[in-house]
C-alpha positions in Angstrom: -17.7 123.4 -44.9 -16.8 119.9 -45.2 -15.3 116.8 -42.9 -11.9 116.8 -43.8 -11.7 113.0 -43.4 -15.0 112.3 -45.1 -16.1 115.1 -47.1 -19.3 115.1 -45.4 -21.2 118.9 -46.3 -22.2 120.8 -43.2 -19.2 120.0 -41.0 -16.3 122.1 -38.9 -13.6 120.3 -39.4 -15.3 116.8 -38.6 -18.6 115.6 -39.1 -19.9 113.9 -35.5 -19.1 110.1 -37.4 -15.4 111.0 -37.7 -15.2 113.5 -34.8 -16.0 110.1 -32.9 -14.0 107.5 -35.0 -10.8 110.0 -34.6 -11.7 109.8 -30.4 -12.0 106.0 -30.5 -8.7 105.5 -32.1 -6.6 108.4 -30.1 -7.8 106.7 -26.8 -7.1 103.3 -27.6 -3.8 104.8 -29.5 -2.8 106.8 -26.5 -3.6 103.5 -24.1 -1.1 101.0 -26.3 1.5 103.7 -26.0 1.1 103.9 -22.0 0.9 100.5 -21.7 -2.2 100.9 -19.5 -4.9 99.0 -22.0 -7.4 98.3 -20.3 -9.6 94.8 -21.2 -12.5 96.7 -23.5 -9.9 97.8 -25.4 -7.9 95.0 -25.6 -11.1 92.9 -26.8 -12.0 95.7 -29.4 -8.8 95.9 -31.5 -9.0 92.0 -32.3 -11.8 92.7 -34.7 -10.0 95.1 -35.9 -7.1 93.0 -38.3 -8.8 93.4 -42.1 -9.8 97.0 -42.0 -6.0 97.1 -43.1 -5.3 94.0 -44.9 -7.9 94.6 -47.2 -7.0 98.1 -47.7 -5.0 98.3 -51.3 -3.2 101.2 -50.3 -2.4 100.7 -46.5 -1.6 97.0 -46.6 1.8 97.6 -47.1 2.1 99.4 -44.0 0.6 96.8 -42.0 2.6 93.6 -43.5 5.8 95.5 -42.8 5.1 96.1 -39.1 3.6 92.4 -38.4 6.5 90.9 -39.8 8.9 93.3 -37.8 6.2 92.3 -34.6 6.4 88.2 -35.6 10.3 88.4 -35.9 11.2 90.1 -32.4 9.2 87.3 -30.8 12.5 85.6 -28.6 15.2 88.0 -29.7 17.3 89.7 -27.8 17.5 92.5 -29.5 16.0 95.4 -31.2 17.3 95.6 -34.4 16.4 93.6 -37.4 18.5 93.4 -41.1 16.2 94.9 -44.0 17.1 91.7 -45.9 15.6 89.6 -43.3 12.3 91.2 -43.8 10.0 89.2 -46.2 7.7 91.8 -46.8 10.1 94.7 -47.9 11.4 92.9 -50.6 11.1 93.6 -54.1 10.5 96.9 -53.0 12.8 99.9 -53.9 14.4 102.2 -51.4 12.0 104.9 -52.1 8.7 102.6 -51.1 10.7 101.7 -47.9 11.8 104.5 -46.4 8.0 105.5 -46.9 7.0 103.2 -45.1 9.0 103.4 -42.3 8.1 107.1 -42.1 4.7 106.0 -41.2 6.2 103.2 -38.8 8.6 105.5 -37.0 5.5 108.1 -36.6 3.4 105.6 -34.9 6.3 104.5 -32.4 6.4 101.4 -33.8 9.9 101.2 -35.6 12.3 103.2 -37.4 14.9 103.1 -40.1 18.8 103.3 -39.4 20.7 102.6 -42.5 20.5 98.7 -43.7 18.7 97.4 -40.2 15.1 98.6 -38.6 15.3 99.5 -35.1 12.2 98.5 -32.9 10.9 101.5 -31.0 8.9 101.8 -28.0 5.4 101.0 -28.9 6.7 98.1 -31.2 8.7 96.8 -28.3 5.4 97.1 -25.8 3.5 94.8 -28.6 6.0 92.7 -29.7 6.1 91.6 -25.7 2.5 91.0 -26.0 3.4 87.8 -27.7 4.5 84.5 -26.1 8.0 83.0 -27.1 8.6 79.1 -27.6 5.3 78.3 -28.4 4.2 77.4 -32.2 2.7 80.0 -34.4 0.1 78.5 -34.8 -0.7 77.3 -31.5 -4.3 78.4 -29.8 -1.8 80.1 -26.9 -0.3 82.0 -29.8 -3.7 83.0 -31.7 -5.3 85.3 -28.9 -2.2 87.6 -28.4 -1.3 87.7 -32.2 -5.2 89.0 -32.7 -4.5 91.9 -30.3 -1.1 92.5 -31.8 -2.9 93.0 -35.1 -5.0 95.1 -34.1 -3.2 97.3 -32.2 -1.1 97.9 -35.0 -4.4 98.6 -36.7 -5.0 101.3 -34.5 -1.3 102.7 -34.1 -1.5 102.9 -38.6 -4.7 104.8 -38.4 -3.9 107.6 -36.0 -0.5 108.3 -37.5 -2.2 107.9 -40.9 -5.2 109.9 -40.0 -3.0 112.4 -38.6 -1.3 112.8 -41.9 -4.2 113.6 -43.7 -5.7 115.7 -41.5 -2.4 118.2 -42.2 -2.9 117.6 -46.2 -1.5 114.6 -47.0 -4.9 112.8 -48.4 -3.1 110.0 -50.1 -2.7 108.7 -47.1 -6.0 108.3 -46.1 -7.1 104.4 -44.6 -10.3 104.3 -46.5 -11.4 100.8 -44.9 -10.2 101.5 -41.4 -12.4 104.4 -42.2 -15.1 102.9 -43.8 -15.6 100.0 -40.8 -15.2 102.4 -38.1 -17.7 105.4 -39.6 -20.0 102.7 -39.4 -19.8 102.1 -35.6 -19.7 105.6 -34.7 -22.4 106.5 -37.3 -24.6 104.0 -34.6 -23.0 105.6 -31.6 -23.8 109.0 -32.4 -27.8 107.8 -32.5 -27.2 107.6 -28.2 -25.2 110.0 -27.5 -28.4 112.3 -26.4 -29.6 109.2 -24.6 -28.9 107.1 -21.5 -30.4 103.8 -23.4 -28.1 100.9 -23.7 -26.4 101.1 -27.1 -28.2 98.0 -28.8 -26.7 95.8 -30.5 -29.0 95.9 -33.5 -28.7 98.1 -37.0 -30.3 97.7 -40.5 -28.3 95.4 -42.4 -28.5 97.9 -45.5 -27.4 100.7 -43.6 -24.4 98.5 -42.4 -22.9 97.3 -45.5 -23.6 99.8 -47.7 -22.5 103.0 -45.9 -24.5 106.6 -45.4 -25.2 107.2 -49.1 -23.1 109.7 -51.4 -22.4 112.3 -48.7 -20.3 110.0 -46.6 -18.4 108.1 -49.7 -15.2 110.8 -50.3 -13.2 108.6 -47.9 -14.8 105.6 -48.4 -15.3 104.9 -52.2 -14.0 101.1 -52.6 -13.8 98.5 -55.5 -17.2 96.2 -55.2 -14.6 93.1 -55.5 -12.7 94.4 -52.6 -16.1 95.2 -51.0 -17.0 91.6 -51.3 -13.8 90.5 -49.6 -14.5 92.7 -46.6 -18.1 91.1 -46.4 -16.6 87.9 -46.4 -13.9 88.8 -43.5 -17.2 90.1 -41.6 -19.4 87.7 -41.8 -16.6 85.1 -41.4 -17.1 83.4 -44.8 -13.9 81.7 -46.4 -13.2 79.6 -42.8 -12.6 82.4 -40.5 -13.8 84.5 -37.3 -16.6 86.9 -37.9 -15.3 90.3 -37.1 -17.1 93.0 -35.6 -20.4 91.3 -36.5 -21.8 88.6 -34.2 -24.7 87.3 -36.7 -27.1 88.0 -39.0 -30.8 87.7 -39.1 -33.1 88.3 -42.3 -36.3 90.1 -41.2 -38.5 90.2 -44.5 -37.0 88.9 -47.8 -33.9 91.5 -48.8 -34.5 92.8 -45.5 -31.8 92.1 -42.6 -30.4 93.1 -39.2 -27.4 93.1 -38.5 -26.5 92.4 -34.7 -23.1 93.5 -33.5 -20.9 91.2 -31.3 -20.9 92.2 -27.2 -16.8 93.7 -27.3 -18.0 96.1 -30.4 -21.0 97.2 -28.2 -19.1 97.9 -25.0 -16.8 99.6 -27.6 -19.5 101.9 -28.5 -20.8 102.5 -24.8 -17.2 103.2 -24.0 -16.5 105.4 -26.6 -19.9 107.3 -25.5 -19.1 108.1 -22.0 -15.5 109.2 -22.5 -17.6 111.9 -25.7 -19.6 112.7 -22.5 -16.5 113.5 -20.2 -15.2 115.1 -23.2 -18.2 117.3 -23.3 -18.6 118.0 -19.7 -14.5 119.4 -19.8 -14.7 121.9 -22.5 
């Protein structure tokens, strides 16, 4: 058998990467949703921002629901015009009521007619963000990177969800690629109780797990080099996921993760563990 997210051979159902990327996401999902999130989490998801704006085919998913997030800031109330929506124009009906599909499945907004209608996850975000302070302001910043994020993480479980029952268009092939890549570390301690270290090769990092683990992955190179650019915080922005970068040998590197991923990781170990323990 196969993953069915990955394609990996020798797999039932998932392969241990995805079996732990899919319980990373559904408890961080299922935390947004209850509005109990606790602080890991809530440091986590900010790194988490590109693995959809650099996706080609998920983007569009993401801008819409940002947008809807960014324009409920102050307003008292939950519905918003379609025309007032930057990032559904130019787009025809068809595109848009596909995209609010996805939106309504995630919880965070829906489509009534001519106006969008912010649903309960959307509204538990959108009060996440301060009112009457400047966009751009440093008070602004923090809560708008957890917004992101969480959005990140409400797309890829309804998304992931969708292509788990047969729908692998739909598939977040960066989401997935970034966050094989953590678990692919985790799964090295999961037999262990050593502190998940904040260490991997560099090589084994950026370039994935080979062949086997590229059905869901498979990216342009330019697109790759954007995503290197967003990690390493090239191009005047914030690292992300990656704290820094240390060259061992020439063409020889490891990469060292930042502290939030790490407690991510030893998180995401203990609740396998409990997972483990229940069945």
């Amino acid at each position: 058998m196969a993953c069915e997210l990955c394609g990996q051979s020798g797999a039932a159902d998932l392969c241990d990467e995805c079996d732990l990327l899919y319980l990373g996401t559904s408890t961080i999902y299922d935390m947004y949703q209850s509005g109990n999130v606790e602080d890991w989490a809530r440091d986590f998801v900010r790194e988490l921002d590109f693995t959809f704006r650099r996706d080609n085919r998920a983007n569009r998913y993401f801008e819409v629901a940002n947008e809807i997030m960014l324009f409920s800031v102050g307003r008292s109330t939950s519905r918003i015009p379609v025309s007032e929506l930057r990032a559904l124009w130019h787009r025809t009906r068809e595109e848009i009521e596909e995209i609010f599909e996805v939106l309504a499945r995630a919880g965070i907004a829906r489509l009534m007619a001519d106006e969008v209608v912010v649903d309960d996850l959307g509204l538990k975000l959108t009060s996440l963000l301060p009112s009457n302070v400047p966009l751009i302001s440093e008070e602004f910043r923090g809560p708008a990177e957890e917004v992101r994020g969480a959005i990140c993480i409400a797309l890829a479980m309804t998304l992931i969800d969708s292509c788990l029952e047969g729908n692998g268009s739909r598939r977040p092939r960066t989401y997935l690629l970034w966050m094989k890549r953590l678990s692919r570390h985790c799964v090295r301690f999961l037999p262990i109780s050593d502190p998940i270290d904040k260490s991997m090769w560099g090589v084994e990092f950026f370039e994935g797990g080979g062949k086997a683990g590229q059905y869901a992955v498979r990216i342009l190179p330019r697109q790759r080099e954007k995503e290197f650019a967003d990690v390493v915080g090239l191009g005047g922005g914030s690292p992300k996921i990656v704290e820094r970068i240390e060259e061992k040998r020439p063409g020889k590197f490891d990469v060292y993760l930042k502290d939030t991923v790490v407690v991510y990781l030893e998180r995401l170990r203990e609740r396998w563990r409990e997972r483990e323990r229940g069945r």
